[in-house]
Jmol script that loads the backbone (N, CA, C; Angstrom):
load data "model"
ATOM      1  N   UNK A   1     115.995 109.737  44.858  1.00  0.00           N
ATOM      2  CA  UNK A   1     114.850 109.549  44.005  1.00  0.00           C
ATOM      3  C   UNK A   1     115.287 109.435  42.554  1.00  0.00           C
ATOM      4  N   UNK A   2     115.465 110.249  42.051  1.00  0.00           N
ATOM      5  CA  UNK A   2     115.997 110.773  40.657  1.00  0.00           C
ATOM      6  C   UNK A   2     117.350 110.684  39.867  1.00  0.00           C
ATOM      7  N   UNK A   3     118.145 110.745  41.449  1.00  0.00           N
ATOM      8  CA  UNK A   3     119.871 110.561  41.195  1.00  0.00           C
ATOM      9  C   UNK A   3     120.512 111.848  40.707  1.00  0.00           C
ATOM     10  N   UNK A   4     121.278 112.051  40.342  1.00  0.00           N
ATOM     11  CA  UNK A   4     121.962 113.189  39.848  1.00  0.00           C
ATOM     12  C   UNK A   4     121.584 114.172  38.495  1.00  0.00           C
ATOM     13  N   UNK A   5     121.006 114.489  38.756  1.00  0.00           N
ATOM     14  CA  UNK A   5     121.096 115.565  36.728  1.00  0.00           C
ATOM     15  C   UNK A   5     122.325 115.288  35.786  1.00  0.00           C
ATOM     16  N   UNK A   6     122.463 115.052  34.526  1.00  0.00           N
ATOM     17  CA  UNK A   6     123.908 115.189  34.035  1.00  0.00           C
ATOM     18  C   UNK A   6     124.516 116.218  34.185  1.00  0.00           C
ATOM     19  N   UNK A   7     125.809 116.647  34.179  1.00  0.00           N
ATOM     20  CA  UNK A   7     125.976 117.722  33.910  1.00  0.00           C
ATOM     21  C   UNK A   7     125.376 118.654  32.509  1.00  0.00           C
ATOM     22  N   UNK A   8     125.425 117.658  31.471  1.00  0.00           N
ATOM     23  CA  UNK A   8     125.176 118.688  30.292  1.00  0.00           C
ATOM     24  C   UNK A   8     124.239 119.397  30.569  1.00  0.00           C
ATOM     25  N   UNK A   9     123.544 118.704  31.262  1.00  0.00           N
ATOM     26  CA  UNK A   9     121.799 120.118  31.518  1.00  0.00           C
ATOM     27  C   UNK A   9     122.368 121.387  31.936  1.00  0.00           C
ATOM     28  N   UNK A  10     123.691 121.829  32.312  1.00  0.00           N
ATOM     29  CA  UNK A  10     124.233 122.958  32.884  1.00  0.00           C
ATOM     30  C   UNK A  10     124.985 123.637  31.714  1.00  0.00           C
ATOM     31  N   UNK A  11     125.118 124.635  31.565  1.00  0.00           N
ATOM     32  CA  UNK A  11     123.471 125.611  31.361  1.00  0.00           C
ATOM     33  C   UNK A  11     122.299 125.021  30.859  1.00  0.00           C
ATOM     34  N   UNK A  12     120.837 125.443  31.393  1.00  0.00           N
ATOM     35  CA  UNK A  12     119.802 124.614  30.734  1.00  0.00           C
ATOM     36  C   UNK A  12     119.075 125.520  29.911  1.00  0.00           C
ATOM     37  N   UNK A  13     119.198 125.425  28.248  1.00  0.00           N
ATOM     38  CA  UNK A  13     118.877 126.676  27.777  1.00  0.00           C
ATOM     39  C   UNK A  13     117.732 126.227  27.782  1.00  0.00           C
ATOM     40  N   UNK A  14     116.486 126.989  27.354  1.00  0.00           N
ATOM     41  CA  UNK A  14     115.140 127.002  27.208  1.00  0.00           C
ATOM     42  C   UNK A  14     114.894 127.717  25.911  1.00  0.00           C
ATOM     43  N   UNK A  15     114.104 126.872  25.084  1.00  0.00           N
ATOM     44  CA  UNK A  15     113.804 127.607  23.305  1.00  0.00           C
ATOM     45  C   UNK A  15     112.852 128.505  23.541  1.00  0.00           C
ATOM     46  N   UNK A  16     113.066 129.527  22.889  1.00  0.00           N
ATOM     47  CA  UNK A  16     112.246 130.513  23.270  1.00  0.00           C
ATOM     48  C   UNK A  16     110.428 130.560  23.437  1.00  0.00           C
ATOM     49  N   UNK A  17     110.919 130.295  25.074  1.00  0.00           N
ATOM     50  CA  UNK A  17     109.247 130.154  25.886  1.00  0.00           C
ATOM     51  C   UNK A  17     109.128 131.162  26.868  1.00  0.00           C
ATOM     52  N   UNK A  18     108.417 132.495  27.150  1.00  0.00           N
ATOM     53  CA  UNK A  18     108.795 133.289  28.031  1.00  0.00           C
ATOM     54  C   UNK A  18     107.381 132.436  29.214  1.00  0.00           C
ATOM     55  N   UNK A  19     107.679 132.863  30.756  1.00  0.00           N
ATOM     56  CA  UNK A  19     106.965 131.811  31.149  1.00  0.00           C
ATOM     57  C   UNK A  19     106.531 132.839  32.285  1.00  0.00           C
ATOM     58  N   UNK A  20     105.149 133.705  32.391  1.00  0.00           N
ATOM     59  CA  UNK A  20     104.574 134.705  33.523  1.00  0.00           C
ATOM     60  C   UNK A  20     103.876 133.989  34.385  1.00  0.00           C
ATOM     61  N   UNK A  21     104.181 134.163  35.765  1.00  0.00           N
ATOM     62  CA  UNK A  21     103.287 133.910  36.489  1.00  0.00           C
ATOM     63  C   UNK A  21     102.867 135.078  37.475  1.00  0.00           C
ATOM     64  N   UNK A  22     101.895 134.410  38.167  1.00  0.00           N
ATOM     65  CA  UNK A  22     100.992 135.207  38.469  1.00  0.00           C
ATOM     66  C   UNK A  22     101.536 135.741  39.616  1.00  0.00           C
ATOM     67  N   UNK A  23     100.981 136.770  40.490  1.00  0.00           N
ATOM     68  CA  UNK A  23     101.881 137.088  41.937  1.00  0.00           C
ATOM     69  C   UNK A  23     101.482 136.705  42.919  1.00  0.00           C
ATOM     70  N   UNK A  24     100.029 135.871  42.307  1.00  0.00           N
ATOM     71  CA  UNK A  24      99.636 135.154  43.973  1.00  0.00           C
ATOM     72  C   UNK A  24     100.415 133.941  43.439  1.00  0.00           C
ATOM     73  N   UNK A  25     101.365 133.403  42.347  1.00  0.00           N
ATOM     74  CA  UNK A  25     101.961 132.248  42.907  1.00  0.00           C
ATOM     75  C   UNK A  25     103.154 132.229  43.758  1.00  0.00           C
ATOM     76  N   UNK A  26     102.906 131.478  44.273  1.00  0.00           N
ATOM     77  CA  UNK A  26     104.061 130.789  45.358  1.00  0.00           C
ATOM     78  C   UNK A  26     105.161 130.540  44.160  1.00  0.00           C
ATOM     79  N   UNK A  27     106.390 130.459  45.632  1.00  0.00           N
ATOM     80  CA  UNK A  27     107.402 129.818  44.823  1.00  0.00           C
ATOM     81  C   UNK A  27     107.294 128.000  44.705  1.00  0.00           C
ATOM     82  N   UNK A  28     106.830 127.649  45.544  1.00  0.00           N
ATOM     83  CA  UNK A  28     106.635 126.023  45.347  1.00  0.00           C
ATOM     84  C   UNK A  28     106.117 125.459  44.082  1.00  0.00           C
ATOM     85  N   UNK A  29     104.516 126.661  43.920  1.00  0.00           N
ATOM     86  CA  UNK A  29     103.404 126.343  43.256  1.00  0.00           C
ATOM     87  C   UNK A  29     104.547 126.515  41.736  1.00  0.00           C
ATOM     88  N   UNK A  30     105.085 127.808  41.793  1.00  0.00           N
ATOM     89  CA  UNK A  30     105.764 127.982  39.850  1.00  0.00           C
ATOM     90  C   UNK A  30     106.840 127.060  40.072  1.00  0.00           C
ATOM     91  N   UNK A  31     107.576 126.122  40.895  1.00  0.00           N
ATOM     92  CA  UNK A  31     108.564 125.134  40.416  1.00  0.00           C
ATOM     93  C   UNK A  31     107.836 124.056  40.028  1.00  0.00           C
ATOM     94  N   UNK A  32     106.406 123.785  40.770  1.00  0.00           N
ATOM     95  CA  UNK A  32     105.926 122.594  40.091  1.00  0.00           C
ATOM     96  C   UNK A  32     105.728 122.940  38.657  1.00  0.00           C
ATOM     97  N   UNK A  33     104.782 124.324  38.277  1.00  0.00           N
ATOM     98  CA  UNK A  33     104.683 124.211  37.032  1.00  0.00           C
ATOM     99  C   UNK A  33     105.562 123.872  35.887  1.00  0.00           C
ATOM    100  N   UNK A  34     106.872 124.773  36.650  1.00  0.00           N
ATOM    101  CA  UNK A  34     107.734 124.830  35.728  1.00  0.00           C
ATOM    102  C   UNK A  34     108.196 123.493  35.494  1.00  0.00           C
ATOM    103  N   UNK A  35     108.688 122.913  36.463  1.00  0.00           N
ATOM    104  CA  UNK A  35     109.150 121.291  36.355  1.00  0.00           C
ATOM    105  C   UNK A  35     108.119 120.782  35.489  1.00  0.00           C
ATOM    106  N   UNK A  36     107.061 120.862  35.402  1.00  0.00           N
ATOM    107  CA  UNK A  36     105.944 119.783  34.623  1.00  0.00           C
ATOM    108  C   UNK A  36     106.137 120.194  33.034  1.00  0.00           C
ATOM    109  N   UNK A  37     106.289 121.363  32.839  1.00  0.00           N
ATOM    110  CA  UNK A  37     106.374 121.851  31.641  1.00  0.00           C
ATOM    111  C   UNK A  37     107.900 122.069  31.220  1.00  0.00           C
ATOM    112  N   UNK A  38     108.839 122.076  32.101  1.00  0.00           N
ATOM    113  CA  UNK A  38     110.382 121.978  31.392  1.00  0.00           C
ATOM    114  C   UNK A  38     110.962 120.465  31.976  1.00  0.00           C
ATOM    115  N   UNK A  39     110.299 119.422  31.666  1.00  0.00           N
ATOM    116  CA  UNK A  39     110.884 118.521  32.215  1.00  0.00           C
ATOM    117  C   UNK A  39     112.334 118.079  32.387  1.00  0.00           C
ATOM    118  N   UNK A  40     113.082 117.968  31.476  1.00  0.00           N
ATOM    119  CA  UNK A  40     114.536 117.950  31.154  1.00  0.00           C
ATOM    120  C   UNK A  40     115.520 119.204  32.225  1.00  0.00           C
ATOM    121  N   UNK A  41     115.095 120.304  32.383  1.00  0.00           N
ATOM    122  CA  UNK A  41     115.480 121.272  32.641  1.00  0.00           C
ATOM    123  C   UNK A  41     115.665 121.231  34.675  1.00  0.00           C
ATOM    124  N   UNK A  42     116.285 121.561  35.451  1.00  0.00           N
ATOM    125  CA  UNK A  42     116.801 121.473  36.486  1.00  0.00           C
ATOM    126  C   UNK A  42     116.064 123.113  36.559  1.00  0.00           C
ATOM    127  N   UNK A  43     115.005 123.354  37.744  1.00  0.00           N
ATOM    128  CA  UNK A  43     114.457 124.450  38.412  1.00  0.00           C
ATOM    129  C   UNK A  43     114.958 124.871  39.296  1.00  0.00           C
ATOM    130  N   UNK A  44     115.305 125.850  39.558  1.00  0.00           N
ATOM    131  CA  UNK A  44     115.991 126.405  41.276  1.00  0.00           C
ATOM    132  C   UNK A  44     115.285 128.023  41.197  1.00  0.00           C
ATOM    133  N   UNK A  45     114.725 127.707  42.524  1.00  0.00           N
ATOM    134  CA  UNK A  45     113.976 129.060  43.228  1.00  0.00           C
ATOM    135  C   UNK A  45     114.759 129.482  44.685  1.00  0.00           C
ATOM    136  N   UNK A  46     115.441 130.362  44.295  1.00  0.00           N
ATOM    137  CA  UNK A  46     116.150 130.784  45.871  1.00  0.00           C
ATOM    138  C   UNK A  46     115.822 132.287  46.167  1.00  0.00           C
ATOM    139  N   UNK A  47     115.816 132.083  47.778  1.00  0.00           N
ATOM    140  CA  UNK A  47     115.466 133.319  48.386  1.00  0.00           C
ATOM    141  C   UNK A  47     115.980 133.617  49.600  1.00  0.00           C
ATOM    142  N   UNK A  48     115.423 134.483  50.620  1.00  0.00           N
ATOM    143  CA  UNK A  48     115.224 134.801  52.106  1.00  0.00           C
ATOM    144  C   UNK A  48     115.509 133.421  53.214  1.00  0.00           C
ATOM    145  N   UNK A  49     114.527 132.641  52.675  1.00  0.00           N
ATOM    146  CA  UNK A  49     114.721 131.765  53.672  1.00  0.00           C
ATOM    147  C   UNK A  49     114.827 130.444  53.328  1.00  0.00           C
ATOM    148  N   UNK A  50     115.495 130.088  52.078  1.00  0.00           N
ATOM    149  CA  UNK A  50     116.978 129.031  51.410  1.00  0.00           C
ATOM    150  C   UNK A  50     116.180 128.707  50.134  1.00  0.00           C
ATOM    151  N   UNK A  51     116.545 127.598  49.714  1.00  0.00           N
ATOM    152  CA  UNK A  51     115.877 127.265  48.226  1.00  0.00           C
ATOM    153  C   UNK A  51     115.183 125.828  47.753  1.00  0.00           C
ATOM    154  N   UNK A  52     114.564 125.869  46.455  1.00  0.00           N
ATOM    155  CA  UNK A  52     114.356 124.386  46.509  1.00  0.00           C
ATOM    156  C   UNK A  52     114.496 124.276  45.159  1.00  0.00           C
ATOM    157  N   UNK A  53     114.626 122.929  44.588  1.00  0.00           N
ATOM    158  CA  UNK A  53     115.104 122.731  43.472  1.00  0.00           C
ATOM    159  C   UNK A  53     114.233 121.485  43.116  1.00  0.00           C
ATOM    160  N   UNK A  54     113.717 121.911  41.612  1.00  0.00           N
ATOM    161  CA  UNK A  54     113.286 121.032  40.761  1.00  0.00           C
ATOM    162  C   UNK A  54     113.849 120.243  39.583  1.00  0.00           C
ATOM    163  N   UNK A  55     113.849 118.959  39.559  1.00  0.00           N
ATOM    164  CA  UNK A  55     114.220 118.208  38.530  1.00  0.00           C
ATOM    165  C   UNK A  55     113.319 117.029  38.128  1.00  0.00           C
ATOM    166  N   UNK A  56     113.048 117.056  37.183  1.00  0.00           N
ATOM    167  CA  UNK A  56     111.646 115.517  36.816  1.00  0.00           C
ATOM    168  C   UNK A  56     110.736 115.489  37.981  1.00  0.00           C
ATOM    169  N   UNK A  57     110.338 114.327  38.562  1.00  0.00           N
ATOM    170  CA  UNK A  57     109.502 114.223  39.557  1.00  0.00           C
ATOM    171  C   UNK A  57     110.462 114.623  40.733  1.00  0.00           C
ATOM    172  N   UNK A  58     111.348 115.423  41.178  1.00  0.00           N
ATOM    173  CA  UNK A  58     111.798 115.471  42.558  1.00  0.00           C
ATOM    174  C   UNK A  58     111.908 116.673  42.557  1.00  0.00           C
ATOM    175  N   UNK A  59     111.901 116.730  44.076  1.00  0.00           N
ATOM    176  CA  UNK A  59     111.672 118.436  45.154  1.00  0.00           C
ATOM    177  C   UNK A  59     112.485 118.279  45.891  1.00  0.00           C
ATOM    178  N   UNK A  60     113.672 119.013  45.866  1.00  0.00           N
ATOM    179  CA  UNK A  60     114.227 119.212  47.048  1.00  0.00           C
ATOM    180  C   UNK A  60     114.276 120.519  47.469  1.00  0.00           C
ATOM    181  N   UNK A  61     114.221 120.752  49.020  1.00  0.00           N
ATOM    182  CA  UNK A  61     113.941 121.907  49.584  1.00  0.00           C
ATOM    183  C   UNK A  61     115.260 122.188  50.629  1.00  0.00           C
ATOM    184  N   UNK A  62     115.681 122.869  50.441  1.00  0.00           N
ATOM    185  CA  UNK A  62     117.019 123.266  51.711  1.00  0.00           C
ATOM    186  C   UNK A  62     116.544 124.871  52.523  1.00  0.00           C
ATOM    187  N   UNK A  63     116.551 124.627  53.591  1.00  0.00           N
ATOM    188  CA  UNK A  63     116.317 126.191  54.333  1.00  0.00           C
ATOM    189  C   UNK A  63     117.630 126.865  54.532  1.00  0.00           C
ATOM    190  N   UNK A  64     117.163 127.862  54.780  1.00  0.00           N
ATOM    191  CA  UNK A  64     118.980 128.667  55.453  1.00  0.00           C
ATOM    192  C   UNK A  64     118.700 129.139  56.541  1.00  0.00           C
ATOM    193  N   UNK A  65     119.331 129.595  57.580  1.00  0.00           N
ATOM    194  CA  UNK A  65     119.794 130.821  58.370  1.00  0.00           C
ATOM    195  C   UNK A  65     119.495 132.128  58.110  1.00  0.00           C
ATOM    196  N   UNK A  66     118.422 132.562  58.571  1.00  0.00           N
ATOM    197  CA  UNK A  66     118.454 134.322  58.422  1.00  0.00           C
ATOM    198  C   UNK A  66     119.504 135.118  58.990  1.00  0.00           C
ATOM    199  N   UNK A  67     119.915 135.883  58.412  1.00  0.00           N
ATOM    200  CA  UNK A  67     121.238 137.191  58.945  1.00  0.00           C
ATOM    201  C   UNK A  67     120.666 138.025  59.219  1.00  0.00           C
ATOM    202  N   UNK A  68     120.404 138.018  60.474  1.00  0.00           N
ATOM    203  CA  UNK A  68     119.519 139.117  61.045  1.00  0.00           C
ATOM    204  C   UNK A  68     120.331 140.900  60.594  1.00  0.00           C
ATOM    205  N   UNK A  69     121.549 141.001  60.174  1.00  0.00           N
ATOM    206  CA  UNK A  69     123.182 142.169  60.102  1.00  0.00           C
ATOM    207  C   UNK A  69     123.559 142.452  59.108  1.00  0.00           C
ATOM    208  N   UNK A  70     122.557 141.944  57.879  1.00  0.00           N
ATOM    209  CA  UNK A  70     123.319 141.536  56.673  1.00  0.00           C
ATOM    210  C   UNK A  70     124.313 142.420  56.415  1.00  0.00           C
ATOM    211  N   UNK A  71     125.284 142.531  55.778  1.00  0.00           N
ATOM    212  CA  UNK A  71     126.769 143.907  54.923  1.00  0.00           C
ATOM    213  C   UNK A  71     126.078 144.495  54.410  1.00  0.00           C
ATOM    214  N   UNK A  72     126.185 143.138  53.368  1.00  0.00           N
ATOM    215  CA  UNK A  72     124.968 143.383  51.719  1.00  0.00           C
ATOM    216  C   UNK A  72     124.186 142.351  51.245  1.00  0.00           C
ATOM    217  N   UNK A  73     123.334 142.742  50.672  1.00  0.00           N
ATOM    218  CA  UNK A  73     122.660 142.035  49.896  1.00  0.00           C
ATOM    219  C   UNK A  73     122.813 141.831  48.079  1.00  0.00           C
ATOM    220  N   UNK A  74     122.719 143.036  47.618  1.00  0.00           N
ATOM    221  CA  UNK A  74     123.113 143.318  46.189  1.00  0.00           C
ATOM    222  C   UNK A  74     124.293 141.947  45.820  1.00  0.00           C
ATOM    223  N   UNK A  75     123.788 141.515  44.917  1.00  0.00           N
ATOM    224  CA  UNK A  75     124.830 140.108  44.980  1.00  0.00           C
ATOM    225  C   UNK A  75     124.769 138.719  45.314  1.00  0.00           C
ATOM    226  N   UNK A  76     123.611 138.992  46.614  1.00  0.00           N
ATOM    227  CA  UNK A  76     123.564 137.316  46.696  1.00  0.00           C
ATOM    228  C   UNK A  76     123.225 135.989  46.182  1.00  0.00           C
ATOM    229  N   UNK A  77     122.389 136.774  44.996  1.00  0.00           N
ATOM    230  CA  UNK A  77     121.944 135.783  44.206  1.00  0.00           C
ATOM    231  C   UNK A  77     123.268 135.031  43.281  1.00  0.00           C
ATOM    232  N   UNK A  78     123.557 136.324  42.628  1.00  0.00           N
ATOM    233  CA  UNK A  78     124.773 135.663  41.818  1.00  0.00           C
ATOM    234  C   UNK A  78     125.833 134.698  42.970  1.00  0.00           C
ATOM    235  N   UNK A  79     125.900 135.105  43.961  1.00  0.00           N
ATOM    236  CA  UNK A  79     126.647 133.994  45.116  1.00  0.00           C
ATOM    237  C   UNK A  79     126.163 133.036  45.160  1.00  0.00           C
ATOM    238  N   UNK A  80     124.723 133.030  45.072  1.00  0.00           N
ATOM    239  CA  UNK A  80     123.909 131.268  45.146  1.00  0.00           C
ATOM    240  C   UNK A  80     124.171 130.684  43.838  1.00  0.00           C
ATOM    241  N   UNK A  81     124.235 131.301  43.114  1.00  0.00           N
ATOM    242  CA  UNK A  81     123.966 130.566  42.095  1.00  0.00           C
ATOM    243  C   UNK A  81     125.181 129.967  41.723  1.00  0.00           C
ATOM    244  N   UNK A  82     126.638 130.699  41.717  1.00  0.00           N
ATOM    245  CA  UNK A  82     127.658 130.362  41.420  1.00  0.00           C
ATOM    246  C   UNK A  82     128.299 129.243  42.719  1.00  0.00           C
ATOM    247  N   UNK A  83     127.771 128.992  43.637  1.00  0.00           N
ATOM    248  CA  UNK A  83     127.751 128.298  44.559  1.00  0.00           C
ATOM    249  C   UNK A  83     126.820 126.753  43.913  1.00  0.00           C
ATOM    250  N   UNK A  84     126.256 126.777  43.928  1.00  0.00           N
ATOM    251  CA  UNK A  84     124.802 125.487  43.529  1.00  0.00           C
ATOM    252  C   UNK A  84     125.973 125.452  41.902  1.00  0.00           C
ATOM    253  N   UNK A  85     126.306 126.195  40.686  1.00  0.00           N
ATOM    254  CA  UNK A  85     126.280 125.471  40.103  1.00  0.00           C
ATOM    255  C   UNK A  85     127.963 124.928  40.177  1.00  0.00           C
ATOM    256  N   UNK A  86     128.717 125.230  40.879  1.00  0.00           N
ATOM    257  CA  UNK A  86     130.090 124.616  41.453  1.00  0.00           C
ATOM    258  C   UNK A  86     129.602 123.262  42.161  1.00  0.00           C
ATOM    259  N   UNK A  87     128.672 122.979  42.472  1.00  0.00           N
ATOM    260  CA  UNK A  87     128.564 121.941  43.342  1.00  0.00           C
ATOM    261  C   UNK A  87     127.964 121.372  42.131  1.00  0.00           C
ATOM    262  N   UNK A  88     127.023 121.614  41.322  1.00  0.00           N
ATOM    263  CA  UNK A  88     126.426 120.592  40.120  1.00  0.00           C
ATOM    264  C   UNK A  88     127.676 119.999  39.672  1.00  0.00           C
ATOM    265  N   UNK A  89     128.245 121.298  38.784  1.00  0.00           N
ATOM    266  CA  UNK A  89     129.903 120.934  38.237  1.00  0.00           C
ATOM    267  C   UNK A  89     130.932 119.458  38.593  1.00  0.00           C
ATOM    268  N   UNK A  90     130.773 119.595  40.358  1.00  0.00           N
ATOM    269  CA  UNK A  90     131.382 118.590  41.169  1.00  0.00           C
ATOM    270  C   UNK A  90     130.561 117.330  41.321  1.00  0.00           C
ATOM    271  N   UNK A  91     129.660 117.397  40.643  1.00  0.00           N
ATOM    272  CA  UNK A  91     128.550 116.175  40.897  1.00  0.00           C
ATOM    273  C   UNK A  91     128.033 115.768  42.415  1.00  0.00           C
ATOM    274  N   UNK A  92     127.957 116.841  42.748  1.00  0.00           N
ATOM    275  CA  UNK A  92     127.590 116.656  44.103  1.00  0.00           C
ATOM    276  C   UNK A  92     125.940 116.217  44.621  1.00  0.00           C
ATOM    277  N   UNK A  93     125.278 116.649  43.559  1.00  0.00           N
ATOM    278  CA  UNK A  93     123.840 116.530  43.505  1.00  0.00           C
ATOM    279  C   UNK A  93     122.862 117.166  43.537  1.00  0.00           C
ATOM    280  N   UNK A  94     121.960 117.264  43.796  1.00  0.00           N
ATOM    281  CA  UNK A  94     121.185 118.536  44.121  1.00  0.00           C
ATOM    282  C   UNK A  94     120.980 118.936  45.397  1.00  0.00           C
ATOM    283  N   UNK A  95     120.606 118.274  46.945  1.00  0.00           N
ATOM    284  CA  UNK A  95     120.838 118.590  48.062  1.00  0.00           C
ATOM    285  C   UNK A  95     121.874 119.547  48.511  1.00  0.00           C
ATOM    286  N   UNK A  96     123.165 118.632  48.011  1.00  0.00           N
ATOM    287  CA  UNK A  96     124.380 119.123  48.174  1.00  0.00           C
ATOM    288  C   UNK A  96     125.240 120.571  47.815  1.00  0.00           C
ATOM    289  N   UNK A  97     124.184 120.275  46.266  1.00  0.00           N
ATOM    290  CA  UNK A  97     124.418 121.684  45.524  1.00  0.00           C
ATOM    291  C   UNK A  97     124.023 123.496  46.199  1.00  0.00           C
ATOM    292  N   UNK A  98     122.234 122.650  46.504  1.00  0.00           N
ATOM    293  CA  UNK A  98     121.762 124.165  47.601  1.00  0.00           C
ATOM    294  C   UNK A  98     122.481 124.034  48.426  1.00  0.00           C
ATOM    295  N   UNK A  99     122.655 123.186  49.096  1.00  0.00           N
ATOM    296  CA  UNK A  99     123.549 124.002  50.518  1.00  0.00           C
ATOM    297  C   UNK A  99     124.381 125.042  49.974  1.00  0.00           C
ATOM    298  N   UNK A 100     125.478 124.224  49.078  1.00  0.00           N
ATOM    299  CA  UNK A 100     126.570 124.999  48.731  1.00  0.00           C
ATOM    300  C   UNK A 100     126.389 126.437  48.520  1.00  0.00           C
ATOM    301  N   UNK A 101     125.141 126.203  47.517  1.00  0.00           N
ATOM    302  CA  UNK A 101     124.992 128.023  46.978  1.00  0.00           C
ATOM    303  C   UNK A 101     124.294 128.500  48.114  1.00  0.00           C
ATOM    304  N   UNK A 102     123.749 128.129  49.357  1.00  0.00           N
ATOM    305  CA  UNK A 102     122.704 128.714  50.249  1.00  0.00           C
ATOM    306  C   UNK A 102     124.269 129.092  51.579  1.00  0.00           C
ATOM    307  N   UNK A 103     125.457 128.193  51.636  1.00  0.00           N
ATOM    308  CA  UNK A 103     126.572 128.752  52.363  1.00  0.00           C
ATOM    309  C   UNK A 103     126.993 130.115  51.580  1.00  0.00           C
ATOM    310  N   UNK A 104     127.480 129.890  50.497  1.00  0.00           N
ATOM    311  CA  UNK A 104     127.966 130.682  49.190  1.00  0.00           C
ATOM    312  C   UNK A 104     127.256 132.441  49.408  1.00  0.00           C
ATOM    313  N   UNK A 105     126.235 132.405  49.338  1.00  0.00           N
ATOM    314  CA  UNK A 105     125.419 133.586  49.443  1.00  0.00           C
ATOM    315  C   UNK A 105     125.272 134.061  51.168  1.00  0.00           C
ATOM    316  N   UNK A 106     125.363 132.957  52.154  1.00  0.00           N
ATOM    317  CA  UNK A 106     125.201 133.642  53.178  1.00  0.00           C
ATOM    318  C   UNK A 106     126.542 133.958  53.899  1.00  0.00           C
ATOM    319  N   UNK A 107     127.703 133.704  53.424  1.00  0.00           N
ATOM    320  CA  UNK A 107     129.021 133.911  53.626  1.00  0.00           C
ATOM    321  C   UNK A 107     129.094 135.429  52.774  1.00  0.00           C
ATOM    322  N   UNK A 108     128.762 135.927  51.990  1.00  0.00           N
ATOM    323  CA  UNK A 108     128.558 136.721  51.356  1.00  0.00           C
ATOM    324  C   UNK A 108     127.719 138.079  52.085  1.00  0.00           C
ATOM    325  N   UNK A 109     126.603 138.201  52.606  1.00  0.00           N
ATOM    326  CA  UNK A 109     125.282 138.590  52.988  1.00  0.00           C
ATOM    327  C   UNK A 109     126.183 139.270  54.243  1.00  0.00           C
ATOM    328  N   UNK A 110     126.949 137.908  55.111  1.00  0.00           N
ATOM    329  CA  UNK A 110     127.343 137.999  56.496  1.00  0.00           C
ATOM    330  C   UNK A 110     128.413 139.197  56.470  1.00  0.00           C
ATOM    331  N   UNK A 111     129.211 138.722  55.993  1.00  0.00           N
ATOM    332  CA  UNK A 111     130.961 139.355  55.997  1.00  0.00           C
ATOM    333  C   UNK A 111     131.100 140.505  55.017  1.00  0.00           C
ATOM    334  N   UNK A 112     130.265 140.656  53.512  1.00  0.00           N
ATOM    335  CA  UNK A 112     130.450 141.418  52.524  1.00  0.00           C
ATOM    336  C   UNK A 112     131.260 141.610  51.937  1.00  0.00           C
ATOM    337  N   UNK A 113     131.658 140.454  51.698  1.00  0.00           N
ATOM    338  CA  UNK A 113     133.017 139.816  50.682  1.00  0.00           C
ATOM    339  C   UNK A 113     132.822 138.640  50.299  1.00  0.00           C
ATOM    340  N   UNK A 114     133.433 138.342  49.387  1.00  0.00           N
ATOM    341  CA  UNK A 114     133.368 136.843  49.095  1.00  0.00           C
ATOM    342  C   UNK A 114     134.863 135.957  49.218  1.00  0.00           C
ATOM    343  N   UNK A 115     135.206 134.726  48.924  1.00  0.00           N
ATOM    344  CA  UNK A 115     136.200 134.110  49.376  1.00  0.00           C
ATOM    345  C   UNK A 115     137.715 134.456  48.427  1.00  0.00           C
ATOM    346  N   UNK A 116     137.337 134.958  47.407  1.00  0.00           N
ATOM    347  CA  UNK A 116     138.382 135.629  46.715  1.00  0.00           C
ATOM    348  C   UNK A 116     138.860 136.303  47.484  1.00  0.00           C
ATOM    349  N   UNK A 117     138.096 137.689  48.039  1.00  0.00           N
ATOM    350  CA  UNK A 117     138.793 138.389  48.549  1.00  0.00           C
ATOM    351  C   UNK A 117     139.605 137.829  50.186  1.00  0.00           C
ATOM    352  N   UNK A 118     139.219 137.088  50.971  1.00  0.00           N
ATOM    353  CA  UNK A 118     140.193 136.521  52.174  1.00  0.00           C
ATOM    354  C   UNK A 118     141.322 136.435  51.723  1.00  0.00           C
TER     355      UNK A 118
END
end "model"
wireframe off; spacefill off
backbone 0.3
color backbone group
C-alpha cells in the first residue's frame, strides 16, 4: 500500500502532545486515532495476542502464538520492540518488522533468555 517508512522516522519523536485515551478504547480504535492525528509518525500497538502497526493510511495486523508456559514475561515488550525496530533498521518493512519483534518477544516469553545469552 504505502511501501516502506524511511528510516529517519526511527525514532519518531512527538512535540510535546500527551495523548489519553479512554479505557473503553480498543487497541485498533487508538491506532486509528493516533495515525490520523500523528500522520508522519509509524504507530505500533503490541500485546498478548501479536500486534498491528500504523503508518499514513495503512494497517497492518500480525497475530502471534500464545505460550500457554511462559519463563517470563517482565521484558517482552522491550524484546518486541527491539525486534520490529531491527527489522525497520533492515528495511524490511512493516509486516516483516512485527513478525520479527512478535518472534523476538516470544523466543523470549518461551525459553527466558534472549539470543545473547545462547
Amino acid at each position: 500500500m504505502g511501501g516502506t517508512p524511511p528510516v529517519r522516522y526511527l525514532p519518531c519523536v512527538v512535540p510535546c502532545k500527551l495523548y489519553f485515551m479512554n479505557v473503553e478504547v480498543k487497541g485498533e480504535q487508538a491506532g486509528k486515532i493516533l495515525a490520523a492525528e500523528l500522520q508522519e509518525c509509524i504507530i505500533v500497538i503490541h500485546g498478548i495476542d501479536g500486534a498491528r502497526c500504523y503508518w499514513k493510511q495503512e494497517q497492518v495486523v500480525e497475530t502471534t502464538q500464545k505460550v500457554e508456559q511462559p519463563k517470563i514475561l517482565t521484558g517482552a515488550g522491550d524484546h518486541f520492540n527491539a525486534g520490529f525496530c531491527c527489522g525497520m533498521l533492515n528495511k524490511l518493512g512493516l509486516r516483516d518488522s512485527l513478525r520479527l519483534g512478535n518472534k523476538a518477544a516470544g523466543y523470549y516469553i518461551r525459553y527466558g533468555r534472549d539470543m545473547e545469552e545462547i
